[in-house]
Structures are given as structure tokens and as C-alpha cells.
HTML snippet that shows the backbone in 3Dmol.js (N, CA, C, O; Angstrom):
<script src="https://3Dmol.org/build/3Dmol-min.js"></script>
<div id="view" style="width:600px;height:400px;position:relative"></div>
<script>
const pdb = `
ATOM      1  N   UNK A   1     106.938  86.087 125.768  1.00  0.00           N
ATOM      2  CA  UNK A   1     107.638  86.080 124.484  1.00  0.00           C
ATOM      3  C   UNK A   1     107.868  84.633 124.058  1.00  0.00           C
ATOM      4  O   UNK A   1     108.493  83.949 124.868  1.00  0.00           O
ATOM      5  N   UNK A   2     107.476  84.053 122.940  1.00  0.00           N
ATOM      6  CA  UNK A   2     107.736  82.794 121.937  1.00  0.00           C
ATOM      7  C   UNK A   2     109.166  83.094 121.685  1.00  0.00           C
ATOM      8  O   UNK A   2     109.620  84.164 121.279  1.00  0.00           O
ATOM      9  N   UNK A   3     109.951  81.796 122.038  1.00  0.00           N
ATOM     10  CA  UNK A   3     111.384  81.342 121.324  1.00  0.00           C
ATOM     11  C   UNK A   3     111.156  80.570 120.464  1.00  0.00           C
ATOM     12  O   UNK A   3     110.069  79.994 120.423  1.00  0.00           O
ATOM     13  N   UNK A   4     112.401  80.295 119.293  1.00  0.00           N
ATOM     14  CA  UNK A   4     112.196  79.639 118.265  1.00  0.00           C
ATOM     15  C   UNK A   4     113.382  78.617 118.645  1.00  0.00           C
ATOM     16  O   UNK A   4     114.551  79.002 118.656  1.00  0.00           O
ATOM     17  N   UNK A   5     113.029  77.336 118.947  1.00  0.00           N
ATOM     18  CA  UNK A   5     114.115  76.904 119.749  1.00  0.00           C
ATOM     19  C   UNK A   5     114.548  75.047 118.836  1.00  0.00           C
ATOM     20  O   UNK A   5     114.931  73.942 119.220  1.00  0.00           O
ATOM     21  N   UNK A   6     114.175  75.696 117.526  1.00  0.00           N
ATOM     22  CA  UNK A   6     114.723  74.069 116.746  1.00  0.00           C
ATOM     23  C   UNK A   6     115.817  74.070 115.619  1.00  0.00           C
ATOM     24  O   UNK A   6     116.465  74.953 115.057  1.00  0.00           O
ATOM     25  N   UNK A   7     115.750  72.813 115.535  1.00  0.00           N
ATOM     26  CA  UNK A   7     117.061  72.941 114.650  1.00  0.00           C
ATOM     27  C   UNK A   7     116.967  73.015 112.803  1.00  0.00           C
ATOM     28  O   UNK A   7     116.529  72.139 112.058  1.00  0.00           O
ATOM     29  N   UNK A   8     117.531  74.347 112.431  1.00  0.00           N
ATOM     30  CA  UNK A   8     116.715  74.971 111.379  1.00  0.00           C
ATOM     31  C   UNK A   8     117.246  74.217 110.676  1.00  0.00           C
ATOM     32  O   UNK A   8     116.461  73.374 110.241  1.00  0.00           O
ATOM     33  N   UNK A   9     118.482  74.085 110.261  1.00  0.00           N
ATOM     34  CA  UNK A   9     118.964  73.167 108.965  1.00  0.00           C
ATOM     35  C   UNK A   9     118.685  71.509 109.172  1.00  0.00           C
ATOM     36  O   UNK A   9     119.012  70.732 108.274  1.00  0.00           O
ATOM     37  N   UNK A  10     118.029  71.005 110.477  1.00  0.00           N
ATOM     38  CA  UNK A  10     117.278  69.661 110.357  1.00  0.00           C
ATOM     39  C   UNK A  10     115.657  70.312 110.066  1.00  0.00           C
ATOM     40  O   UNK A  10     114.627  69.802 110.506  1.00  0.00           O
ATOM     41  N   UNK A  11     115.673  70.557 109.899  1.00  0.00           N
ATOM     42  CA  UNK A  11     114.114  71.573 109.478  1.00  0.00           C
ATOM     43  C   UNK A  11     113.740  71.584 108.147  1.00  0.00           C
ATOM     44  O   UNK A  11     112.673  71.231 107.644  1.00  0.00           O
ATOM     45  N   UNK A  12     114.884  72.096 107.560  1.00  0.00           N
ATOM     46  CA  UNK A  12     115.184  72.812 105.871  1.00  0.00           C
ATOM     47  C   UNK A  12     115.496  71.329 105.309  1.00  0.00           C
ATOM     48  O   UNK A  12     114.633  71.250 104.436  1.00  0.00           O
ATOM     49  N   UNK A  13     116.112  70.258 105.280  1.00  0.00           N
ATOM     50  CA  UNK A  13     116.625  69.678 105.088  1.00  0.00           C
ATOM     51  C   UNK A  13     115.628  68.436 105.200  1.00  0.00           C
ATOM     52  O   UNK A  13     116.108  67.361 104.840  1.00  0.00           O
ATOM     53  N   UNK A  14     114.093  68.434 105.722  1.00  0.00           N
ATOM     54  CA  UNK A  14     113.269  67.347 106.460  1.00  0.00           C
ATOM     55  C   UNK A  14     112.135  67.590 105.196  1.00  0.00           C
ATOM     56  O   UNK A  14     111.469  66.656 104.752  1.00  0.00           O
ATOM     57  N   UNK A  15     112.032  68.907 104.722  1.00  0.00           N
ATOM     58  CA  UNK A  15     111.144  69.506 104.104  1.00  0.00           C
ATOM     59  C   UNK A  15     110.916  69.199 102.645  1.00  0.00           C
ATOM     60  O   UNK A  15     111.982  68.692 102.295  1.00  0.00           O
ATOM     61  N   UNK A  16     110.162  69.227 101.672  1.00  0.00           N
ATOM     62  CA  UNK A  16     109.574  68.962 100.354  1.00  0.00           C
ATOM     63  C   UNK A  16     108.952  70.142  99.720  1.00  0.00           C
ATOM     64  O   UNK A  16     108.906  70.327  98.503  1.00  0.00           O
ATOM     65  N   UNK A  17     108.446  70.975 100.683  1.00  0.00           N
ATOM     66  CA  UNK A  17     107.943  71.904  99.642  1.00  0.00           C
ATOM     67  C   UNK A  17     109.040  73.489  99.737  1.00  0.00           C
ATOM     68  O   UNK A  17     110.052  73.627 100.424  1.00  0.00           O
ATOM     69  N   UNK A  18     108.305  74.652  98.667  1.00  0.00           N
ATOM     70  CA  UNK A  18     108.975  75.342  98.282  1.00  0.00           C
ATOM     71  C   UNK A  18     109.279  76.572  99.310  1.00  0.00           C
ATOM     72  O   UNK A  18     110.262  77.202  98.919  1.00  0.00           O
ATOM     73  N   UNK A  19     108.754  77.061 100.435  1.00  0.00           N
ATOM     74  CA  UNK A  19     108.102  78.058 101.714  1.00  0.00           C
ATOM     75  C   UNK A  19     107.039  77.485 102.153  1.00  0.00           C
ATOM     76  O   UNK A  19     105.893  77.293 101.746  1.00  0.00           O
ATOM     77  N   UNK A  20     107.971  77.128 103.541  1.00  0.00           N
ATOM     78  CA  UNK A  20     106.938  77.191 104.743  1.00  0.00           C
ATOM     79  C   UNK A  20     107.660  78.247 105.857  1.00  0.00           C
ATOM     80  O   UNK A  20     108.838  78.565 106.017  1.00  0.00           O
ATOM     81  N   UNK A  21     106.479  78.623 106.518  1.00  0.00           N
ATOM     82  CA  UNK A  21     106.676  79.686 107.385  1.00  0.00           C
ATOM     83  C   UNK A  21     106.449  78.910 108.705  1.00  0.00           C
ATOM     84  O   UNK A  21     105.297  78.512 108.876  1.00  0.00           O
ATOM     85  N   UNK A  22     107.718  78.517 110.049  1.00  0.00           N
ATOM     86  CA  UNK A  22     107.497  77.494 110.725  1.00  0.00           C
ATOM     87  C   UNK A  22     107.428  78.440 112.102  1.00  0.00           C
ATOM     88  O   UNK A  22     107.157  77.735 113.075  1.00  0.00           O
ATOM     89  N   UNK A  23     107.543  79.376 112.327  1.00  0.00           N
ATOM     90  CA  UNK A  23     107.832  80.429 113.596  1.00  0.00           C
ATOM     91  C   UNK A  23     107.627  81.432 113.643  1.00  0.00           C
ATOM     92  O   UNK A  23     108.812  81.759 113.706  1.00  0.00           O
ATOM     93  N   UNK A  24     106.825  82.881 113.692  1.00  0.00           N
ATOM     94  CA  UNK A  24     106.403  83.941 113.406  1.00  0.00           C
ATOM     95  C   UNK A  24     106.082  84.405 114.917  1.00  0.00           C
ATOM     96  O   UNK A  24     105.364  83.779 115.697  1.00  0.00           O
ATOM     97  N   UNK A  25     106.943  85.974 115.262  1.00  0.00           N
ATOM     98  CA  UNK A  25     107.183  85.950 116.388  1.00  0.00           C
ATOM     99  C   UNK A  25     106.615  87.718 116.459  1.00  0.00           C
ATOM    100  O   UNK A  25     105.910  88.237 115.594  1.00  0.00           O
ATOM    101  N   UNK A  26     107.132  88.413 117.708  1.00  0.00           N
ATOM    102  CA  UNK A  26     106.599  89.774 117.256  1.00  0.00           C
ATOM    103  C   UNK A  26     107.598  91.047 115.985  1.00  0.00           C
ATOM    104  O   UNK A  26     107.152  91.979 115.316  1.00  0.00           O
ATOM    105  N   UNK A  27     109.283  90.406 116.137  1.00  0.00           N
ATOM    106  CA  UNK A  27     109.806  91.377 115.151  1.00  0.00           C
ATOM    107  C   UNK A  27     110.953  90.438 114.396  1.00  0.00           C
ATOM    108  O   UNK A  27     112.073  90.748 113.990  1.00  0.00           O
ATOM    109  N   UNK A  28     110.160  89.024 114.362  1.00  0.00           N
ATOM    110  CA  UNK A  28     110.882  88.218 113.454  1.00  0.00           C
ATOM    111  C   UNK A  28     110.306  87.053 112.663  1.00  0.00           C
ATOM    112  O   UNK A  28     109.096  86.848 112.762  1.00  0.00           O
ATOM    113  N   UNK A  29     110.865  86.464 112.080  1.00  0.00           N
ATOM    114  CA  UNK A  29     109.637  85.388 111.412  1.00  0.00           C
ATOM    115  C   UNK A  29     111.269  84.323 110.931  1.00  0.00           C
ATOM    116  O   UNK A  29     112.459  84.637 110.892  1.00  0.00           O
ATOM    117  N   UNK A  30     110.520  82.999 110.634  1.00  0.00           N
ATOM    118  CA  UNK A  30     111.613  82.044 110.324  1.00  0.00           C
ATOM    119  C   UNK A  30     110.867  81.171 109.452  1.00  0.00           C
ATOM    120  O   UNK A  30     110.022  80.293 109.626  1.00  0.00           O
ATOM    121  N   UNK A  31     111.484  81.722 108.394  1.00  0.00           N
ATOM    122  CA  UNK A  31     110.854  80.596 107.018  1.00  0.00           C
ATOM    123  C   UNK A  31     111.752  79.839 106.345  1.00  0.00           C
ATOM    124  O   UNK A  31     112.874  80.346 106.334  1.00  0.00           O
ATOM    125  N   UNK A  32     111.664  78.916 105.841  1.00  0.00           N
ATOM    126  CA  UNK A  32     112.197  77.689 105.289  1.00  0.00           C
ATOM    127  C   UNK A  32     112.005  77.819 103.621  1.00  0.00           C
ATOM    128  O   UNK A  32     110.807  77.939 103.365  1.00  0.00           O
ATOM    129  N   UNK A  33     112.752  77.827 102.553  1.00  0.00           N
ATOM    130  CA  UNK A  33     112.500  77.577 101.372  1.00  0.00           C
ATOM    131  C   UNK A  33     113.515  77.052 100.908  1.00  0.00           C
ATOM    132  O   UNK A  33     114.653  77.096 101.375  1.00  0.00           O
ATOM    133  N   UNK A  34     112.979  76.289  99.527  1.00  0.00           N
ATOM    134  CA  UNK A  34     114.014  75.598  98.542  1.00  0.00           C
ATOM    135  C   UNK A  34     113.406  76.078  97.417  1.00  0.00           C
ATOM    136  O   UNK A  34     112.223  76.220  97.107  1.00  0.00           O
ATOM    137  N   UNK A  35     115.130  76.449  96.500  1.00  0.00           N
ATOM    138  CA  UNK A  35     115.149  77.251  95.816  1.00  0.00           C
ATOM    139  C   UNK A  35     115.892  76.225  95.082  1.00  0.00           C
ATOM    140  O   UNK A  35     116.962  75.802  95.519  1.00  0.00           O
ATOM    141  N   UNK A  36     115.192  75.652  93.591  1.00  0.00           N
ATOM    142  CA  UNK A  36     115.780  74.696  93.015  1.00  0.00           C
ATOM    143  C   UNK A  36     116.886  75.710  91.719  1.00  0.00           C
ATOM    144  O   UNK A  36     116.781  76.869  91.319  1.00  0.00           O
ATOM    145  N   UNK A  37     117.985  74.495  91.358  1.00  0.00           N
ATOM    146  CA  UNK A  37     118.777  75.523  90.683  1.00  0.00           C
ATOM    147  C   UNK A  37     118.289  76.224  89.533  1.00  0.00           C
ATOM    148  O   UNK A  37     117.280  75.899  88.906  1.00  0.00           O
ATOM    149  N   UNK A  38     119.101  77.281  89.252  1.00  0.00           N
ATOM    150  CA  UNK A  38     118.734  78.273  87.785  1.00  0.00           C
ATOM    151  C   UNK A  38     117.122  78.881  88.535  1.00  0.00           C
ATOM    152  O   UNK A  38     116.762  79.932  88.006  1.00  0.00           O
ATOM    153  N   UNK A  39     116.450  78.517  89.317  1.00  0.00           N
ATOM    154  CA  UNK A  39     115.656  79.716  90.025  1.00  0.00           C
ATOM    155  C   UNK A  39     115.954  80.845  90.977  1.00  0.00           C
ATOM    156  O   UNK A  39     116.986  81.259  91.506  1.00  0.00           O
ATOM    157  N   UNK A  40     114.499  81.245  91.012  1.00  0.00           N
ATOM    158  CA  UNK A  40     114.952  82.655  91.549  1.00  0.00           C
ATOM    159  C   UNK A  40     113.259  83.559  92.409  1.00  0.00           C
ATOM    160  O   UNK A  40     112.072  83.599  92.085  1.00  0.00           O
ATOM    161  N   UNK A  41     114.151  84.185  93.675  1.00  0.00           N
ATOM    162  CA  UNK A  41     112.299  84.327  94.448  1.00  0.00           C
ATOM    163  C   UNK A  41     112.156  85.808  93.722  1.00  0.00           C
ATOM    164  O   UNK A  41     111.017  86.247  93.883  1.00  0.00           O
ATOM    165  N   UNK A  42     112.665  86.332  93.274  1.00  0.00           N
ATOM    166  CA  UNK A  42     112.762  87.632  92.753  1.00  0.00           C
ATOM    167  C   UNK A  42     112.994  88.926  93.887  1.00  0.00           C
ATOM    168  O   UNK A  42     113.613  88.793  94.942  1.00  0.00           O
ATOM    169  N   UNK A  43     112.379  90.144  93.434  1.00  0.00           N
ATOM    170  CA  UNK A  43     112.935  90.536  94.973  1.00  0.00           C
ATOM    171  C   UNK A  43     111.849  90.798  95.963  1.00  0.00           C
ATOM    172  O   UNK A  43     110.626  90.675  95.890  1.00  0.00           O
ATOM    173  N   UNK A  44     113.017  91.376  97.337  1.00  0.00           N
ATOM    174  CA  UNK A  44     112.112  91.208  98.317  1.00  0.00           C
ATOM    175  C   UNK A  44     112.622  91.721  99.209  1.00  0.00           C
ATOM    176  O   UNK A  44     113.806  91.434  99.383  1.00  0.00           O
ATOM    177  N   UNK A  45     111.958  92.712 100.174  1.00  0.00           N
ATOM    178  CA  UNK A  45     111.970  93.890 101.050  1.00  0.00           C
ATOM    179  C   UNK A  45     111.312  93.462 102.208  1.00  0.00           C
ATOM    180  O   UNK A  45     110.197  92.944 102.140  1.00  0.00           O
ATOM    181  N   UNK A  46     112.095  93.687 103.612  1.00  0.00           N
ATOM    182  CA  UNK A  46     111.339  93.950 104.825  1.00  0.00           C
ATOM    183  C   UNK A  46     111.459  94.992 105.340  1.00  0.00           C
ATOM    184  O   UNK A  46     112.338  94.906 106.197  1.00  0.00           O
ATOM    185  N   UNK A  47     110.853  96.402 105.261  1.00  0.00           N
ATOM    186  CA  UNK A  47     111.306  97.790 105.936  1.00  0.00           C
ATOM    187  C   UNK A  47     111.297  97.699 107.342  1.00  0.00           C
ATOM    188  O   UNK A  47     112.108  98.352 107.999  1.00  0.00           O
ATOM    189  N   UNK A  48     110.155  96.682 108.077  1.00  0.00           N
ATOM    190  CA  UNK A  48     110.371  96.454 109.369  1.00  0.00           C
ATOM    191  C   UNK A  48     111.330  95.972 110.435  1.00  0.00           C
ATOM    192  O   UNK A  48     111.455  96.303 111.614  1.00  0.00           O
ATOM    193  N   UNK A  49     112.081  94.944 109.556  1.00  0.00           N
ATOM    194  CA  UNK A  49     112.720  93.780 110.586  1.00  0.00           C
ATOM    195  C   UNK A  49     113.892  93.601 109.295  1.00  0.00           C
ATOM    196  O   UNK A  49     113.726  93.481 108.081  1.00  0.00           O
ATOM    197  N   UNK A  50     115.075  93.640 110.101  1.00  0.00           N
ATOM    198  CA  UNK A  50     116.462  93.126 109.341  1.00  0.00           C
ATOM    199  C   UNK A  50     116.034  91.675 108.837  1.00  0.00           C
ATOM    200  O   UNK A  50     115.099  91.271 109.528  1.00  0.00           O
ATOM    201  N   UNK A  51     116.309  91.014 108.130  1.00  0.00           N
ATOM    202  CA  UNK A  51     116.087  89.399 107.242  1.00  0.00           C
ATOM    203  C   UNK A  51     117.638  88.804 107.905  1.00  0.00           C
ATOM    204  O   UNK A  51     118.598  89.572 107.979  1.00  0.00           O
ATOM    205  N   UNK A  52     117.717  87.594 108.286  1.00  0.00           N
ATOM    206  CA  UNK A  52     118.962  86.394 108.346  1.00  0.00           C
ATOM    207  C   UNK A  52     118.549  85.463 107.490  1.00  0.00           C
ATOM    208  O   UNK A  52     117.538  84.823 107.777  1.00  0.00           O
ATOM    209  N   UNK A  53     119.137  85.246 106.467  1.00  0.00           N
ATOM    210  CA  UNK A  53     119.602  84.100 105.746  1.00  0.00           C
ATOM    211  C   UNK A  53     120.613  83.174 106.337  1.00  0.00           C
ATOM    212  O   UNK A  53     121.740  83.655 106.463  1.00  0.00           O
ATOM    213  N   UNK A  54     120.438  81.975 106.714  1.00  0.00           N
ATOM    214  CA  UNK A  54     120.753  80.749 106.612  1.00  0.00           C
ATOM    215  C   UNK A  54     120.999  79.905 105.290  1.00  0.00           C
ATOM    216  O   UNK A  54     120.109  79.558 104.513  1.00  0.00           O
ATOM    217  N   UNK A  55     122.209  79.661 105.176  1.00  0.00           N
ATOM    218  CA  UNK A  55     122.266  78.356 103.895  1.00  0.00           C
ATOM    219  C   UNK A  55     122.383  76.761 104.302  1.00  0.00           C
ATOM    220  O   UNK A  55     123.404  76.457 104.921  1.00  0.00           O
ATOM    221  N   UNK A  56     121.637  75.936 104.075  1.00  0.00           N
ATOM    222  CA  UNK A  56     122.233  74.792 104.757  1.00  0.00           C
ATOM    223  C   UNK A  56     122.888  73.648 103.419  1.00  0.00           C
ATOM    224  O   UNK A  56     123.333  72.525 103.658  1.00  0.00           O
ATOM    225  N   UNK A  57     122.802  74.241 102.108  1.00  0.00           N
ATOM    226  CA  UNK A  57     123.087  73.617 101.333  1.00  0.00           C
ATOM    227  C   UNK A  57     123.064  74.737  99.670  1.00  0.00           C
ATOM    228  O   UNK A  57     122.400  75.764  99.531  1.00  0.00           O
ATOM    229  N   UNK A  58     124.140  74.009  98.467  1.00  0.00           N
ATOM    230  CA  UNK A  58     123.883  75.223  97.771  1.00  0.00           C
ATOM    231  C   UNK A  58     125.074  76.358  97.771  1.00  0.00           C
ATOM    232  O   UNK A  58     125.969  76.499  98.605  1.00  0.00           O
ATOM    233  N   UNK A  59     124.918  76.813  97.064  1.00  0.00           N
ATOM    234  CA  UNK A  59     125.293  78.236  96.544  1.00  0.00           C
ATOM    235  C   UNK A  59     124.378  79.338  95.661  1.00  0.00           C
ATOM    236  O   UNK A  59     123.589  78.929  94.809  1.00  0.00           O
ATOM    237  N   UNK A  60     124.496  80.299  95.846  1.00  0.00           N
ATOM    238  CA  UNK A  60     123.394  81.003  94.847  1.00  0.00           C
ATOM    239  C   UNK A  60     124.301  82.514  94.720  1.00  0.00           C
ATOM    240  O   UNK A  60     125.440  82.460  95.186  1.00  0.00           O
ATOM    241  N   UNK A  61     123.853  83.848  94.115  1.00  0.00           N
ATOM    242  CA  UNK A  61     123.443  84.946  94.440  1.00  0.00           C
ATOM    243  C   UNK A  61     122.717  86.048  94.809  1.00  0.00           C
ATOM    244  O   UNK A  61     121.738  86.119  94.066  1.00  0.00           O
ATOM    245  N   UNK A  62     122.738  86.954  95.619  1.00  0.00           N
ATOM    246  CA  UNK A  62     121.653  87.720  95.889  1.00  0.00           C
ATOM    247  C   UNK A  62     122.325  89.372  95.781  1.00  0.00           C
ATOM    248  O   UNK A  62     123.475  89.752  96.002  1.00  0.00           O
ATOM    249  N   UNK A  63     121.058  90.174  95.337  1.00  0.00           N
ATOM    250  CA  UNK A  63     121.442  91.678  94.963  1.00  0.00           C
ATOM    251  C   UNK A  63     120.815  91.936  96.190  1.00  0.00           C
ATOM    252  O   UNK A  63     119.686  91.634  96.578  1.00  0.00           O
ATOM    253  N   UNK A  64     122.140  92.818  96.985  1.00  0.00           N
ATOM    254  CA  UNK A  64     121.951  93.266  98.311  1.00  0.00           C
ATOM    255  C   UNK A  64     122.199  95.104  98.122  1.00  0.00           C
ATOM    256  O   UNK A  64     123.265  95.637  97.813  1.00  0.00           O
ATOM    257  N   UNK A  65     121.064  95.711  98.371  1.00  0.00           N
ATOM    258  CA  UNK A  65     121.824  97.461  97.773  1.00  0.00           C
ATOM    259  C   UNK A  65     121.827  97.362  96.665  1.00  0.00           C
ATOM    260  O   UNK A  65     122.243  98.489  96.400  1.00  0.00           O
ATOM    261  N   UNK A  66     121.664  96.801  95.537  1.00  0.00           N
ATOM    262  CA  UNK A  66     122.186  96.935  93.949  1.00  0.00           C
ATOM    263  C   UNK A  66     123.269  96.135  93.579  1.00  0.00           C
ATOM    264  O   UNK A  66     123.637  95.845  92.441  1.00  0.00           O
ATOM    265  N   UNK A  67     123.799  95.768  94.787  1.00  0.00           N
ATOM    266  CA  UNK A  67     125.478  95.170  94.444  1.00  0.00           C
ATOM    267  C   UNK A  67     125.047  93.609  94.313  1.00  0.00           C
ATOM    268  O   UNK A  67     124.180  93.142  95.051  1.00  0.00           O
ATOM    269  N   UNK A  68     125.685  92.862  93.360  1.00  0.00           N
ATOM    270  CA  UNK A  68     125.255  91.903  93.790  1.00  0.00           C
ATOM    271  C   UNK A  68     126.615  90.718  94.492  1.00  0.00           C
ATOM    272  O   UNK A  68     127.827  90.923  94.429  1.00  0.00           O
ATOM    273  N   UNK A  69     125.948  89.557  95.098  1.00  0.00           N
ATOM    274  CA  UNK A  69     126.503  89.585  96.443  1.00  0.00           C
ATOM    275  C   UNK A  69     126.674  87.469  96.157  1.00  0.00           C
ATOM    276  O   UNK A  69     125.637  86.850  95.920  1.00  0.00           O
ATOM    277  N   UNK A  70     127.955  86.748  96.231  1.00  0.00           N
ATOM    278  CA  UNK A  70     127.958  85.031  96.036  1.00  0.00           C
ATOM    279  C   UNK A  70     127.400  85.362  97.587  1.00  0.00           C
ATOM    280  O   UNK A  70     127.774  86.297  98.296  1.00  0.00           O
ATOM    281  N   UNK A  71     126.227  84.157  97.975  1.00  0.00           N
ATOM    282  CA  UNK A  71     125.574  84.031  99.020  1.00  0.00           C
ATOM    283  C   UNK A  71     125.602  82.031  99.015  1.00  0.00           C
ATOM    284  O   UNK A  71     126.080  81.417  98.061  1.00  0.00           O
ATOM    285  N   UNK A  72     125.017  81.338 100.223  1.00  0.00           N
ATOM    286  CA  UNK A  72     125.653  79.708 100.181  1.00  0.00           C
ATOM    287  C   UNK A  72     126.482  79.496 101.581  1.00  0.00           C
ATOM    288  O   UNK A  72     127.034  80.238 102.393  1.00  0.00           O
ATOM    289  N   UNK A  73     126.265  78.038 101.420  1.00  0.00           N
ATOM    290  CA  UNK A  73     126.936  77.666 102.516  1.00  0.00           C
ATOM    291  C   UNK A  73     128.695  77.978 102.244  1.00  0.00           C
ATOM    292  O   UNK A  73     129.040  77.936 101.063  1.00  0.00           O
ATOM    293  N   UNK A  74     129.797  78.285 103.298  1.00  0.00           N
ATOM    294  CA  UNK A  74     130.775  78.317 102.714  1.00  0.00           C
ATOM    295  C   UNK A  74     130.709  80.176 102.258  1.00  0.00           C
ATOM    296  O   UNK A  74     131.769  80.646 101.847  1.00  0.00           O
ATOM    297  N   UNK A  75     130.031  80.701 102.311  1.00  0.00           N
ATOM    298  CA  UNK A  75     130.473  81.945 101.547  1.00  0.00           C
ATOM    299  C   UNK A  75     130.728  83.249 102.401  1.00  0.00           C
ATOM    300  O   UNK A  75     131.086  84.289 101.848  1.00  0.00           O
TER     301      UNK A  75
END
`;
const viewer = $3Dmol.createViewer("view");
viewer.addModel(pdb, "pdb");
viewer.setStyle({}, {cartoon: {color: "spectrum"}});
viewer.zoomTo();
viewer.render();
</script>
């Protein structure tokens, strides 16, 4: 089994572009994006594998269920 064993918000934070996918494992994956303000990834479903969001900077929202949800560091 592959561990993902770095430090994500020196990761997120090192980075320039918009998604990169840095770790892809058998029932998880760890991607990196910047989401500049007033944007938006639209939506997005994994039926397989629960999703963790990390914020390392920012505030935003996200519609979780329909509801929608303040998401960000701090929240």
C-alpha cells in the first residue's frame, strides 16, 4: 500500500497552476487546486470514495446535499 506522506498545505501553497493531481492511491486520491476569487469548479460527485477538503487559505462556499454550506480556512 502507497502512503501519502507530505505536507499538503506546503504543497498547495508551492503551486501555480489550477489542479494537479499529486497522489492517487487505491480508494483515495489527493489533488491540489486554486480556485481564484468569484470562481467556481461547478459540481462534482464521487459515488466511490468520500472527498476531504482541505483549506489552506480563502474562504468560499460549497452546495453539500442542496444545502449550501461557508467552507475556508477557519470555518
Amino acid at each position: 500500500m502507497a502512503y501519502f506522506e507530505y505536507d499538503v498545505a506546503a504543497l498547495a501553497r508551492a503551486r501555480d497552476d489550477f489542479r494537479r493531481v499529486v497522489h492517487t492511491g487505491e480508494l483515495s486520491q489527493v489533488v491540489l487546486m486554486a480556485i481564484a476569487p468569484g470562481s467556481e469548479i461547478g459540481e462534482e460527485t464521487h459515488d466511490d470514495v468520500d472527498q476531504v477538503l482541505v483549506f489552506v487559505d480563502g474562504v468560499g462556499e460549497a452546495v453539500i446535499e442542496g444545502e449550501t454550506r461557508p467552507i475556508g480556512v477557519n470555518q
